[in-house]
MARBA-3410 file (N, C-alpha, C, O; in Angstrom, 1 decimal):
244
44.4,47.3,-79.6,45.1,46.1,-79.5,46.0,46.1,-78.3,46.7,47.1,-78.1 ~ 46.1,44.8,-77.0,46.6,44.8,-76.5,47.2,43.5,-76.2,46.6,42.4,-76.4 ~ 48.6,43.5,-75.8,49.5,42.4,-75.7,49.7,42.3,-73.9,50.2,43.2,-73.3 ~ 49.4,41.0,-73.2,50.0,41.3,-71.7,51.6,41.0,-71.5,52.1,41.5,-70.4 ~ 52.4,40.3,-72.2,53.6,39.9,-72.7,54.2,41.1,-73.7,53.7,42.1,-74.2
55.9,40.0,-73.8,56.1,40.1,-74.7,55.4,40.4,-76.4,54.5,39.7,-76.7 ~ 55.9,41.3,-77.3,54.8,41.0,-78.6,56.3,41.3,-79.3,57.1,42.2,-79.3 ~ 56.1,40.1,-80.1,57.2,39.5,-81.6,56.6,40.2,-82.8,55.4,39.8,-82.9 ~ 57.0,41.1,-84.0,57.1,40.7,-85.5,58.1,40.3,-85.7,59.2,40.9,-85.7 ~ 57.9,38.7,-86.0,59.2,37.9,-85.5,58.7,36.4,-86.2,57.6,35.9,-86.0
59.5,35.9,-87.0,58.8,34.0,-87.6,59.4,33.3,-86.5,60.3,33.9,-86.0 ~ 59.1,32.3,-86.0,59.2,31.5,-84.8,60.1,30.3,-85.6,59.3,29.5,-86.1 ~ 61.3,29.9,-85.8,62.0,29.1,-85.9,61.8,27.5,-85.9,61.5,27.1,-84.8 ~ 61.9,26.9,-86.6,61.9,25.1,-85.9,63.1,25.1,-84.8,63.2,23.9,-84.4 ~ 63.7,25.7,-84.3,64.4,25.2,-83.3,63.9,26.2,-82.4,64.9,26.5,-81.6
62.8,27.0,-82.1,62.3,27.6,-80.9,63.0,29.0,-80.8,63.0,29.7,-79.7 ~ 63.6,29.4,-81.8,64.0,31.0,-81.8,63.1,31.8,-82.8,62.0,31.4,-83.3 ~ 63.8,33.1,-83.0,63.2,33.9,-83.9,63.9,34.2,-84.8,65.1,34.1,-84.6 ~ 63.4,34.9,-86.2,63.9,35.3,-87.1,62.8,36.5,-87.9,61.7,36.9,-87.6 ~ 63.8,36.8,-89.4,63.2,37.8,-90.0,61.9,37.7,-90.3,61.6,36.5,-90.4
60.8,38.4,-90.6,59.7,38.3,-91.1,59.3,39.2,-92.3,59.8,40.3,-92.5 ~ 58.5,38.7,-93.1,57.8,39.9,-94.4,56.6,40.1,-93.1,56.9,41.2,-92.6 ~ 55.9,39.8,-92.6,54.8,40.4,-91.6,54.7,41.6,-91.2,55.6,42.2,-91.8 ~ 54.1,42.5,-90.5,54.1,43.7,-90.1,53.2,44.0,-89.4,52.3,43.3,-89.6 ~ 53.0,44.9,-88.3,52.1,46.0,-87.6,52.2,47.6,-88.2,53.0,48.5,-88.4
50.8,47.5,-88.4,50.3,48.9,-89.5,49.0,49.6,-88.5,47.8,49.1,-88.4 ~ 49.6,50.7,-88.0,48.4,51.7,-87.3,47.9,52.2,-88.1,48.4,52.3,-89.2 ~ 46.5,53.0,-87.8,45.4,53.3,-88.9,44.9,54.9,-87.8,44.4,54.8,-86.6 ~ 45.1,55.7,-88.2,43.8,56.6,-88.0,44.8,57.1,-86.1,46.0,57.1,-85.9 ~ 43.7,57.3,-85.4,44.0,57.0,-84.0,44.3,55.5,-83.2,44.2,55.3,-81.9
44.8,54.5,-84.0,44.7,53.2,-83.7,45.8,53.2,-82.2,46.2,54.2,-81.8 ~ 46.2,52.2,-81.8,46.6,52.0,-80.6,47.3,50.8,-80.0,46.5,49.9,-79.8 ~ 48.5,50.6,-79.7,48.9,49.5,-79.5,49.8,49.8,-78.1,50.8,50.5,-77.8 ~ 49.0,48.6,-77.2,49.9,48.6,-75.9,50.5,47.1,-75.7,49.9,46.1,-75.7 ~ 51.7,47.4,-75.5,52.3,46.4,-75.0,53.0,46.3,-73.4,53.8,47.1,-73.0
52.6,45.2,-72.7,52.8,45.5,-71.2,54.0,44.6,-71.2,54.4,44.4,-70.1 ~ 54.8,43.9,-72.4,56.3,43.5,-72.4,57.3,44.4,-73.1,57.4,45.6,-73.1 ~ 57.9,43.4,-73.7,58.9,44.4,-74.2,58.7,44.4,-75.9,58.0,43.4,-76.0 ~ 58.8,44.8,-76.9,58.4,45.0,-77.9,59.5,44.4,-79.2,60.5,45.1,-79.4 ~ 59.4,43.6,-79.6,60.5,43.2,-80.9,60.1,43.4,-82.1,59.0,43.0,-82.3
61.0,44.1,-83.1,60.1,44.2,-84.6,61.6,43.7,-85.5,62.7,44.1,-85.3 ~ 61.2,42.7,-86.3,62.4,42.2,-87.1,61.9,42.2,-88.4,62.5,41.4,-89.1 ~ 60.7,43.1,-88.9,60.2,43.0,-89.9,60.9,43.5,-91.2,61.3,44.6,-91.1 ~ 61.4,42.9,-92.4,61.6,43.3,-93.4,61.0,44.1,-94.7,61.5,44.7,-95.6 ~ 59.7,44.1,-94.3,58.5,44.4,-95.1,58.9,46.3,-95.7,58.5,47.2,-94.9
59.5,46.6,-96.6,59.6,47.4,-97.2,58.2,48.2,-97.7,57.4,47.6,-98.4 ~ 58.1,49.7,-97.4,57.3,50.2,-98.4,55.6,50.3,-97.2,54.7,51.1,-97.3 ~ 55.6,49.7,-96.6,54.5,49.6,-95.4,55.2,50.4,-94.0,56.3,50.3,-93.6 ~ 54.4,51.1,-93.5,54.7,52.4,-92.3,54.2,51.6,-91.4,53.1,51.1,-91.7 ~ 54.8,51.2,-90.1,54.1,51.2,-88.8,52.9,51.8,-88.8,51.9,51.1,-88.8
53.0,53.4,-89.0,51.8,54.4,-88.7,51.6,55.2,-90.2,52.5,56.0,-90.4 ~ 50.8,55.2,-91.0,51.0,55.3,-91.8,50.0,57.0,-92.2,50.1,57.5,-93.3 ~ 49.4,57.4,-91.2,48.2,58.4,-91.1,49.7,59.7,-90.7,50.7,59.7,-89.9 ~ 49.1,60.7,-92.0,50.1,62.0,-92.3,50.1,63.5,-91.2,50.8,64.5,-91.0 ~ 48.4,62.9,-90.3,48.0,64.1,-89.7,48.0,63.9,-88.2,47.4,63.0,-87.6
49.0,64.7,-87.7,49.4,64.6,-86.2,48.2,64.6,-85.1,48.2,64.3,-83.9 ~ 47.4,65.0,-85.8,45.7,65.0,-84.4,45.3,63.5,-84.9,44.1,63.2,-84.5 ~ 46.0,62.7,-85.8,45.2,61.5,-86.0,46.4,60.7,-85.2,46.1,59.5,-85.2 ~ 47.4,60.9,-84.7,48.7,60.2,-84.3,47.9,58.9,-83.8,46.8,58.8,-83.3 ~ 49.0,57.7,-84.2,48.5,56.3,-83.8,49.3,56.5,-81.9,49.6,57.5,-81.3
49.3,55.3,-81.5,49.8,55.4,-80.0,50.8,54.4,-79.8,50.4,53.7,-78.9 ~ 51.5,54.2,-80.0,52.1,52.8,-79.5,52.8,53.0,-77.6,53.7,53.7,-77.2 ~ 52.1,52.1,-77.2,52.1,52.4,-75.7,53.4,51.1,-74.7,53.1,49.9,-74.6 ~ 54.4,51.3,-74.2,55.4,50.5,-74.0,55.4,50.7,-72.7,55.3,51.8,-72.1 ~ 55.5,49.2,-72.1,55.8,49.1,-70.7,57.4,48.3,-70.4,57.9,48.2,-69.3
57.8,48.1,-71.2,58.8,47.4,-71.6,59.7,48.2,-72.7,59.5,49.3,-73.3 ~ 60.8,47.3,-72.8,61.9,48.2,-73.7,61.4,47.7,-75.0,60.6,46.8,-75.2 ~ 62.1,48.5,-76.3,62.1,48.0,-77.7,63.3,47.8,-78.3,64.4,48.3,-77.9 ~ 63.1,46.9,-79.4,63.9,46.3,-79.7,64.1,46.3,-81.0,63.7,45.1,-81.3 ~ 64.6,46.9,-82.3,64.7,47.1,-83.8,65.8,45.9,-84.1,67.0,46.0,-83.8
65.1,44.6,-84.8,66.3,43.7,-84.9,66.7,43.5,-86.3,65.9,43.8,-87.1 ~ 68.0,42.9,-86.8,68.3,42.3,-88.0,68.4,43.8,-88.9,67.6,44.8,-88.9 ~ 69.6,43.4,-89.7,70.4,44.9,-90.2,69.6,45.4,-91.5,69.8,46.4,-92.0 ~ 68.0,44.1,-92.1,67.4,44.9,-93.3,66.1,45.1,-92.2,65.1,45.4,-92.9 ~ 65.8,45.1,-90.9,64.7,45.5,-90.7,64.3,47.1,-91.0,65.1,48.1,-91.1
62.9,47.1,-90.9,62.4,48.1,-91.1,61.5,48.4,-90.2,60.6,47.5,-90.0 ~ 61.3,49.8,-89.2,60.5,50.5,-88.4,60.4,52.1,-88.6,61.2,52.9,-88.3 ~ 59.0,52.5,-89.4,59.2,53.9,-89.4,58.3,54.5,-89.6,57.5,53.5,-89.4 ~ 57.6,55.4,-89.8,56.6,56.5,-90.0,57.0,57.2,-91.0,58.1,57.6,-91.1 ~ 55.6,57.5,-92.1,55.5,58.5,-93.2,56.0,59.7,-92.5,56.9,60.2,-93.1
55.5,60.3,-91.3,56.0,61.3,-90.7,56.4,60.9,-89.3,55.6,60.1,-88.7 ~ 57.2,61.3,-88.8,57.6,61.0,-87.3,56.6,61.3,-86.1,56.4,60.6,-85.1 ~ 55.9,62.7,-86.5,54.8,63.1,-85.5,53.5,62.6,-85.5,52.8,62.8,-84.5 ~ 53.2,61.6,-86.8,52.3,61.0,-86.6,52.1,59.5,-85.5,51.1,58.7,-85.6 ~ 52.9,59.4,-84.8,53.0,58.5,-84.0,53.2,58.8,-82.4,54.1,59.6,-82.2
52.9,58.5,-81.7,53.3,59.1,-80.2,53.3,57.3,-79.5,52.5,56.4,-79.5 ~ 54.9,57.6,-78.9,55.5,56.6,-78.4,55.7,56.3,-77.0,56.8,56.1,-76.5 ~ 54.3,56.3,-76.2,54.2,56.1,-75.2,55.3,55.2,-74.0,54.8,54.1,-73.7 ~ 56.7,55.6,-73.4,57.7,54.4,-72.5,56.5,54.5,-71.3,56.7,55.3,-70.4 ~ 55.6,53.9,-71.1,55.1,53.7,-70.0,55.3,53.0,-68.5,54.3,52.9,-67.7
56.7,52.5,-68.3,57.4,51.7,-67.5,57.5,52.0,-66.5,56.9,53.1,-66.5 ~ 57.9,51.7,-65.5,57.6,52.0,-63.7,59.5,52.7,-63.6,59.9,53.6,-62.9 ~ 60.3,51.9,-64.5,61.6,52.6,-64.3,61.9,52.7,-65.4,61.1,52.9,-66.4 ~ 63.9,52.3,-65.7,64.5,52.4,-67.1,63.7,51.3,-68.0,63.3,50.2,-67.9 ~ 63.8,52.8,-69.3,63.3,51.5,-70.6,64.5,51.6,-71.5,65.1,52.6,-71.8
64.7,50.3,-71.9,66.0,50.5,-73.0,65.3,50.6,-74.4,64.1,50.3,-74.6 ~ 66.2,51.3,-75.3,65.4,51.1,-77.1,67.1,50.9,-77.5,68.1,51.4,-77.2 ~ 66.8,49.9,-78.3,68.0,49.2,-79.3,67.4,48.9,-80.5,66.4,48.3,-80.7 ~ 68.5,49.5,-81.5,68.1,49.6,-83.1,69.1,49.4,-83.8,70.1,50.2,-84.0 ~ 68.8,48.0,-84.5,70.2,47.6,-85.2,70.3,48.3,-86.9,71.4,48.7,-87.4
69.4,48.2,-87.3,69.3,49.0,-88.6,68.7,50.9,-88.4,67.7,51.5,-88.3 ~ 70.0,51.2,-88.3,69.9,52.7,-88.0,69.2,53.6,-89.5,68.4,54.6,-89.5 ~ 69.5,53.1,-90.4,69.2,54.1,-91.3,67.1,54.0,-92.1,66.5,54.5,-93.0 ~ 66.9,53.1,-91.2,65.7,53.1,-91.6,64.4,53.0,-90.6,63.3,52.7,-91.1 ~ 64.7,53.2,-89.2,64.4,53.2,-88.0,64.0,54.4,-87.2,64.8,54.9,-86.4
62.6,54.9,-87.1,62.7,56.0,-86.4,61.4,55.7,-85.3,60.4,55.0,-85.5 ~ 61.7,56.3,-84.0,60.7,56.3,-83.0,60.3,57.5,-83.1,61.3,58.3,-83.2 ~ 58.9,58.3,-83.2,58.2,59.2,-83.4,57.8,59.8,-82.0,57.4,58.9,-81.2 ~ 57.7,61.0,-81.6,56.5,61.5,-80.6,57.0,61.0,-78.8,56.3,60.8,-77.8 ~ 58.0,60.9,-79.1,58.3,60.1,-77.6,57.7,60.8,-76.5,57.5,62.1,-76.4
57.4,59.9,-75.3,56.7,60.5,-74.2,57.1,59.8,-73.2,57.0,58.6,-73.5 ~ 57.7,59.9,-71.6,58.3,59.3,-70.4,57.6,60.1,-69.5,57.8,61.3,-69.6 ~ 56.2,59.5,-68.3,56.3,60.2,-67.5,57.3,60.6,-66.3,58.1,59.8,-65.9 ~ 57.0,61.8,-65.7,58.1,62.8,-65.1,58.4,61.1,-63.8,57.6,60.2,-63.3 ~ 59.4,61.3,-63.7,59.7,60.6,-62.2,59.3,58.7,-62.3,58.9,57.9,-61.4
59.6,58.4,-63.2,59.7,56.6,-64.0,60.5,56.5,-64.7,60.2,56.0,-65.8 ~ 62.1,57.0,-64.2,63.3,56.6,-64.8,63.2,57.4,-65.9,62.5,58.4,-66.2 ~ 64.2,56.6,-66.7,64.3,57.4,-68.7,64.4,56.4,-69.4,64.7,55.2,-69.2 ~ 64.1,57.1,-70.7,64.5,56.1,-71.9,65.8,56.2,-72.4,66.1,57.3,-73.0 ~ 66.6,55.1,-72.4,67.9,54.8,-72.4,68.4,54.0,-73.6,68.0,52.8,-74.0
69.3,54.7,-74.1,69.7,54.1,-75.7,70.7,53.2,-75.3,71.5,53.5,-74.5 ~ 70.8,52.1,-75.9,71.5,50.9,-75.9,71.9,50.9,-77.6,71.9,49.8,-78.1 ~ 72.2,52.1,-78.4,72.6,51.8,-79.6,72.5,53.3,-79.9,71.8,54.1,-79.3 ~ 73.4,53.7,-81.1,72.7,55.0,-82.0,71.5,54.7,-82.7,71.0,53.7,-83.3 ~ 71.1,55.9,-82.5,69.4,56.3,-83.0,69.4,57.5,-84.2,70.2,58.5,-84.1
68.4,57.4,-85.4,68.8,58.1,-86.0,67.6,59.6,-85.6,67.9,60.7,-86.0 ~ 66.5,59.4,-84.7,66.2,60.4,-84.0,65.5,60.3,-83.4,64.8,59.3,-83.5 ~ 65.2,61.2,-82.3,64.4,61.7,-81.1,63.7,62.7,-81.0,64.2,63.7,-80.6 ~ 62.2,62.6,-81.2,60.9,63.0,-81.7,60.2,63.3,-80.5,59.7,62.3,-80.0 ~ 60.0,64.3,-79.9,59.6,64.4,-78.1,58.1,65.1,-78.6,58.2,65.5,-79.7
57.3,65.1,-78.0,56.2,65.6,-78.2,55.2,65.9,-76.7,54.4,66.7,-76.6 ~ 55.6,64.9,-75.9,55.3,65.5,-74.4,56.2,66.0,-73.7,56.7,67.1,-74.0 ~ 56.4,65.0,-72.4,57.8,65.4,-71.5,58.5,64.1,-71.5,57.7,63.2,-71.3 ~ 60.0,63.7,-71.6,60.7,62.8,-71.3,62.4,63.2,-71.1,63.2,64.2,-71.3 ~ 62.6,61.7,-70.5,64.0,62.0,-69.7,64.6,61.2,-71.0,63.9,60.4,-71.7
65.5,61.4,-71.1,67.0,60.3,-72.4,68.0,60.5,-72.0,68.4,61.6,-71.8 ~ 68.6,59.3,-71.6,70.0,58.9,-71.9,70.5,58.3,-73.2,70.2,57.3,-73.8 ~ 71.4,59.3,-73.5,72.0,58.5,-74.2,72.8,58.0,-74.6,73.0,57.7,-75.8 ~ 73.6,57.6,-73.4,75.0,56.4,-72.7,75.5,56.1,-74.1,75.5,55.2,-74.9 ~ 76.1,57.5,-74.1,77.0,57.3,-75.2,77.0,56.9,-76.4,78.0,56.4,-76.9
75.7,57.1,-77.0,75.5,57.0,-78.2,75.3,58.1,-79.1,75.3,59.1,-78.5 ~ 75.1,58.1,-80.9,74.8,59.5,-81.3,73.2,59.3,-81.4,72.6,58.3,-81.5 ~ 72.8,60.9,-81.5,71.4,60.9,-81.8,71.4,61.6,-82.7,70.9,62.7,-82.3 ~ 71.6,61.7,-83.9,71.4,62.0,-85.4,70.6,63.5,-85.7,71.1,64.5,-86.2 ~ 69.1,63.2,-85.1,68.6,64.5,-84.9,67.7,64.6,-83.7,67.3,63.4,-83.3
67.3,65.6,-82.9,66.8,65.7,-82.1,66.0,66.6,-82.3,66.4,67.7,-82.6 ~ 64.4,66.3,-82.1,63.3,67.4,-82.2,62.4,67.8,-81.4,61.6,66.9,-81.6 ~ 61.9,68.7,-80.3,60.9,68.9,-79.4,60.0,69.8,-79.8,60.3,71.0,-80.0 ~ 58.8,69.3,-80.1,57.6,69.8,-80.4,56.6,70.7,-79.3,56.5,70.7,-78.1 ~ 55.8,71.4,-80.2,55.1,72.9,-78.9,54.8,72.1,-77.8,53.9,71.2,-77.8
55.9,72.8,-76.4,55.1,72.6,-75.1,55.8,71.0,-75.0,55.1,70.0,-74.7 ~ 56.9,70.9,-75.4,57.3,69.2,-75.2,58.6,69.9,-74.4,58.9,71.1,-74.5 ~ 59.2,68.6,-73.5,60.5,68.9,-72.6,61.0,68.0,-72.7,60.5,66.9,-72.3 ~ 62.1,68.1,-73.2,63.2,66.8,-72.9,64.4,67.0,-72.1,64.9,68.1,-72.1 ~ 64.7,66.1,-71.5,65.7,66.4,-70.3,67.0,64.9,-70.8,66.9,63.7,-70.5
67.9,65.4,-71.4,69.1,64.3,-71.5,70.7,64.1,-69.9,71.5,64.8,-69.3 ~ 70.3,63.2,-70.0,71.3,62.4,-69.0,72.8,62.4,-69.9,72.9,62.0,-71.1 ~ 73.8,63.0,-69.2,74.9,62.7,-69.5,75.4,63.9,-71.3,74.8,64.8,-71.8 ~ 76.5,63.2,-71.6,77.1,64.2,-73.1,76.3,63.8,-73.7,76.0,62.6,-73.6 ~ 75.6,64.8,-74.8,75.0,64.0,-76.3,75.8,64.6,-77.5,76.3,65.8,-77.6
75.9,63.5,-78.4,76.2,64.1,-79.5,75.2,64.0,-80.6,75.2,62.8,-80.9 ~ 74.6,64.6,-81.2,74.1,64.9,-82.6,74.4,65.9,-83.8,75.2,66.8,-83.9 ~ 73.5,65.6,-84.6,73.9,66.4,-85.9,72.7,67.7,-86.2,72.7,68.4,-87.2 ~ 71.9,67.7,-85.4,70.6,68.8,-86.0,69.5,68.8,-84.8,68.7,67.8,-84.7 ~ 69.5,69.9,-83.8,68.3,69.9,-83.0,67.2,71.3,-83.1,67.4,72.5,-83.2
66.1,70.6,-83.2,64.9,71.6,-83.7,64.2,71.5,-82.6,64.1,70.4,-82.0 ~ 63.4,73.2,-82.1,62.9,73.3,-80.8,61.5,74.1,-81.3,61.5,75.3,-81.4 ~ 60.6,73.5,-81.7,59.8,73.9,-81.8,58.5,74.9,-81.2,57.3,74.8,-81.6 ~ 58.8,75.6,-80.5,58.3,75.7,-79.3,58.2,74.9,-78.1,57.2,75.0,-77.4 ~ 59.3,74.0,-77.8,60.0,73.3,-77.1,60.7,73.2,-76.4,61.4,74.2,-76.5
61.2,72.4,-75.3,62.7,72.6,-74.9,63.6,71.7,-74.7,63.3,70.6,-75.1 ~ 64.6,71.8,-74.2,66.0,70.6,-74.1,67.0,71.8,-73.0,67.4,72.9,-72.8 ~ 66.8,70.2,-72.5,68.0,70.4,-71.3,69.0,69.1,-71.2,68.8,67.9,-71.0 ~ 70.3,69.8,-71.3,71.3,68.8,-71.1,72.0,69.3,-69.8,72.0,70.4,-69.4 ~ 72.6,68.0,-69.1,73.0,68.1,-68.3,74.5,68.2,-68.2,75.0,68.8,-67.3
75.1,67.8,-69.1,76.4,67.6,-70.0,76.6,68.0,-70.8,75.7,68.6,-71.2 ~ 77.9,67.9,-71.9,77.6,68.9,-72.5,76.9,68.2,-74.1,76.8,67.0,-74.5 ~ 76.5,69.4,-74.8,76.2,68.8,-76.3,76.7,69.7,-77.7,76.5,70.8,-78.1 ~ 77.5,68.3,-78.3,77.8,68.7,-79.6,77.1,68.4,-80.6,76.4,67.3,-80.6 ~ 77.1,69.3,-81.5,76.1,69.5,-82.6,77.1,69.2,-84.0,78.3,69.5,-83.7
76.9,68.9,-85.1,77.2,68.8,-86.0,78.4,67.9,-86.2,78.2,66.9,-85.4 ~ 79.6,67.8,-86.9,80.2,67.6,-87.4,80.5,65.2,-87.4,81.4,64.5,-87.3 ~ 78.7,65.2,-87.8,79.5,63.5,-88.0,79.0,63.5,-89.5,78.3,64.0,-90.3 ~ 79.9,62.8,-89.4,80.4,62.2,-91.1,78.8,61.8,-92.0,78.0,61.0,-91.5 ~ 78.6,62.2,-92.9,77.4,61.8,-93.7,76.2,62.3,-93.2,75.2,62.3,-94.0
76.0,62.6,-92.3,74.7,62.6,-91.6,74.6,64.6,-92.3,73.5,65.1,-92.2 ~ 75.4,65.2,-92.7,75.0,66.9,-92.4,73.5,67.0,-93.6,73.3,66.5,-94.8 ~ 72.8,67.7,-92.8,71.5,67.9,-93.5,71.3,68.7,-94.4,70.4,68.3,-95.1 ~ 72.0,70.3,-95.0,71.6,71.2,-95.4,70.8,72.3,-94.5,70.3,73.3,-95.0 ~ 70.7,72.0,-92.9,69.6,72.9,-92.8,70.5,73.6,-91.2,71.1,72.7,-90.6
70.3,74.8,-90.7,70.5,75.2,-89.3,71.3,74.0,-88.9,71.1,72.8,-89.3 ~ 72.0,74.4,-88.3,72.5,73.1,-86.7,71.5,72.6,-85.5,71.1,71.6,-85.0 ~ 71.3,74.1,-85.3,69.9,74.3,-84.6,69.1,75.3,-85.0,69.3,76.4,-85.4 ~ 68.0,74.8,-84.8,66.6,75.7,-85.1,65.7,76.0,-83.8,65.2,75.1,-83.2 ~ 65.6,76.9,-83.6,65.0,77.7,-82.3,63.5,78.1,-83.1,63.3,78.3,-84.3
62.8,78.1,-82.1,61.5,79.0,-82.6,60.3,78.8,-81.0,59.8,77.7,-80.6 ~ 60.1,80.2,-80.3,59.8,80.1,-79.1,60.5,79.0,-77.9,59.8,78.3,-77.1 ~ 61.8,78.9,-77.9,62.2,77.2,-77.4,62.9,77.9,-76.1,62.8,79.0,-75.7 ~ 63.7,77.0,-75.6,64.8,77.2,-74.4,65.8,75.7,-74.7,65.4,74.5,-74.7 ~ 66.7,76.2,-74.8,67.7,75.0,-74.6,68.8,75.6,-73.4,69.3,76.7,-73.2
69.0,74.7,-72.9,69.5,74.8,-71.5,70.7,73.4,-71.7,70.5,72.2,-71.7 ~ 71.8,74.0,-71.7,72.8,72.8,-71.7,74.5,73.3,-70.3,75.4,74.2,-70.2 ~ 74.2,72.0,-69.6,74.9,72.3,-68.3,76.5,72.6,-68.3,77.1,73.3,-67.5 ~ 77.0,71.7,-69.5,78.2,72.1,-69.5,78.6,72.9,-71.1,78.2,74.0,-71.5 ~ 79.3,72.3,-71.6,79.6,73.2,-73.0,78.9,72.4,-74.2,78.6,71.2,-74.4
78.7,73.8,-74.9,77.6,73.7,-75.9,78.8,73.8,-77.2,79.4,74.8,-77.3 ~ 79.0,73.0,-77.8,79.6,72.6,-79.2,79.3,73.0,-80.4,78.6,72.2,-81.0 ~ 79.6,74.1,-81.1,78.5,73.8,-82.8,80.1,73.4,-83.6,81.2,74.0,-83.5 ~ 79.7,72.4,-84.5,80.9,71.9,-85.8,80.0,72.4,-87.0,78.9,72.9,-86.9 ~ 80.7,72.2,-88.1,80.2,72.0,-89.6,79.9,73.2,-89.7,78.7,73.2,-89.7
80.3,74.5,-89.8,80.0,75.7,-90.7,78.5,76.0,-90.4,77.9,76.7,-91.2 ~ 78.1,75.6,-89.8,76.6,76.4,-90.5,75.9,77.1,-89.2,76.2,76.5,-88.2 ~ 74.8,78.3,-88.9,74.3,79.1,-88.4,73.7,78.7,-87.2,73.1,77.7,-87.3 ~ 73.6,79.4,-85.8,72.6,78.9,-84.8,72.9,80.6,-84.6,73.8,81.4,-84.2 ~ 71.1,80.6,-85.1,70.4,81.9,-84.3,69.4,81.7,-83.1,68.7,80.7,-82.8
69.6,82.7,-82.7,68.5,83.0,-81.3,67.9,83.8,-81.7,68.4,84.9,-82.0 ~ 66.4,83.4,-82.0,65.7,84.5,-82.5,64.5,85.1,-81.2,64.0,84.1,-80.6 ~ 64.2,86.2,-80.9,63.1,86.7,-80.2,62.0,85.6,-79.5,61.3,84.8,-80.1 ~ 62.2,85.8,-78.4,61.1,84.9,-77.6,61.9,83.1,-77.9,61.2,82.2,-78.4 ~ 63.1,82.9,-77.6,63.6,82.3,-77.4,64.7,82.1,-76.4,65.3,83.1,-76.2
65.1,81.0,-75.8,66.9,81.4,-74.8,67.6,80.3,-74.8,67.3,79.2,-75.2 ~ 68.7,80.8,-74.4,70.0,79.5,-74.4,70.6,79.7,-73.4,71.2,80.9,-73.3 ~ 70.9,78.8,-72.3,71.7,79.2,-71.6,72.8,77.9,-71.1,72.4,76.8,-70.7 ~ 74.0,78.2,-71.1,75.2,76.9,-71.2,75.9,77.4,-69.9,75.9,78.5,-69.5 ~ 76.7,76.2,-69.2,77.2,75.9,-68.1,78.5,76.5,-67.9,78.7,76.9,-69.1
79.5,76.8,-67.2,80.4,77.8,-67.0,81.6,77.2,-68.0,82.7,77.8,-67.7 ~ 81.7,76.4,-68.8,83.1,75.9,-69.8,82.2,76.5,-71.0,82.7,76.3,-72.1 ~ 81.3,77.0,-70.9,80.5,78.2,-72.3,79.8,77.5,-73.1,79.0,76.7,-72.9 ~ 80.6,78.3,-74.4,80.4,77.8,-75.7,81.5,77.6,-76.8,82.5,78.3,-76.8 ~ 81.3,76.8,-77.4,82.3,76.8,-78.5,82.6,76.4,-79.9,82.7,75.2,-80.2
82.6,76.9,-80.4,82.7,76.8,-82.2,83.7,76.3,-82.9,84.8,76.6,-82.6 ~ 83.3,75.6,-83.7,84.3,75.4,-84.9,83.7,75.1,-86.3,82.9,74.2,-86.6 ~ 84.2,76.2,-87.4,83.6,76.5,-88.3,82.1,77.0,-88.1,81.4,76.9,-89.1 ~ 81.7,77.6,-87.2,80.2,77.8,-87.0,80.2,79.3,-86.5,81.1,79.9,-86.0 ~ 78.9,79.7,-86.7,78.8,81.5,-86.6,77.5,81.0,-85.3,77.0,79.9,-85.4
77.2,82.0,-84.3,76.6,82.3,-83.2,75.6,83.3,-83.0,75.6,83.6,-81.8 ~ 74.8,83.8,-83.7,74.6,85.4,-84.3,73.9,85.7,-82.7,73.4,86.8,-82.6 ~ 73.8,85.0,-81.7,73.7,85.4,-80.6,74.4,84.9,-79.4,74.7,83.8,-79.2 ~ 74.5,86.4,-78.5,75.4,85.4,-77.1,74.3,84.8,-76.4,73.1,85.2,-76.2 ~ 75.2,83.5,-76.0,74.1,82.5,-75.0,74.5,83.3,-73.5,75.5,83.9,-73.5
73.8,83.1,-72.8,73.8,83.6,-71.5,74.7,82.2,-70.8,74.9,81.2,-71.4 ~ 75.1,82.5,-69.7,76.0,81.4,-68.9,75.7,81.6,-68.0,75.5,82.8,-67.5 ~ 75.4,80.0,-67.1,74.5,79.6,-66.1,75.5,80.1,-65.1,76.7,80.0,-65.3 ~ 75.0,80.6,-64.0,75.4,80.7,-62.8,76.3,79.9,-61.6,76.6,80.5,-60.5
END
């Protein structure tokens, strides 16, 4: 399916606006949706997945040339699993993503190619799901969790703050610094961070809050910017190396 515009899940108003909908867009299998505008979902429809296929070699595509847009505080945008979706920013420059209902809102599988700007948060996000290579800003918003999957790179613009980043054989590079843990309600039960074959590379100071564990395990690295590292309530069971 392809849209050359704009594409609405959106009811068309008697006075020429938009509003909430029960409607929806539901990917199937390897299905595929490009959009060469910008993308709006104001769907209410509870209980129905964007992408609803559990197995990541079946990932649906949703392909964006334009920014997205999660509207109205009961909408609904999400995936059974996050990896089952791959979230192609396909734009010539910045793509914005804005999401007004954070707790039920997730972009899956994200992908930016190298050198066509970044994808740039205009809101908090409750996560960031990398599965190729992409750039994020995220101008000051929180990112809840952040995850890079085998052989994915994400590269963040500016401070980030989140609650839980997993590197799955992945990596993350911040340019600024990033804190981990300590926002209110969001703590998960699990690692702060979870390494496994990864590299996290963060330019200024690396933050852990909330008590809980960040190991470096074998065939992994970390390396933070000359203001270090720093803890509170949090254990380190490894020194990070400090960039030059």
């Amino acid at each position: 399916m392809e849209s050359e515009g704009d594409l609405r899940v959106q009811r068309r108003t008697a006075n020429g606006g938009y509003a909430a909908t029960n409607g929806y867009v539901n990917l199937q299998g390897r299905g595929r949706l490009t959009v060469h505008g910008d993308f709006y979902t104001q769907s209410t429809k509870a209980g129905v997945d964007f992408c609803g296929d559990l197995t990541p070699a079946n990932a649906a595509t949703l392909e964006l040339h334009g920014d997205f847009h999660q509207l109205g505080a009961d909408g609904v945008f999400k995936q059974q699993r996050t990896s089952s979706l791959r979230t192609v920013f396909a734009g010539a420059g910045d793509q914005h993503v804005y999401v007004e209902n954070y707790g039920t809102t997730t972009v899956g599988g994200v992908e930016k190619a190298a050198g066509t700007g970044a994808i740039v948060l205009d809101s908090p996000i409750r996560e960031v799901l990398v599965s190729g290579s992409a750039t994020v800003s995220a101008n000051g918003h929180t990112v809840e969790r952040i995850q890079v999957l085998e052989s994915g790179l994400l590269r963040m613009w500016g401070d980030v703050r989140c609650d839980y980043v997993s590197l799955a054989g992945g990596s993350l590079a911040c340019d600024g610094d990033l804190e981990v843990g300590g926002i209110p309600g969001h703590s998960n039960g699990e690692d702060i961070i979870n390494l496994s074959r990864s590299a996290l590379v963060v330019g200024g100071t690396l933050s852990l809050l909330d008590g809980k564990s960040f190991n470096v395990p074998a065939g992994s690295a970390v390396a933070v910017g000359l203001r270090g590292l720093s803890t509170s309530n949090a254990t380190c069971a490894s020194t990070a190396k400090r960039l030059s």
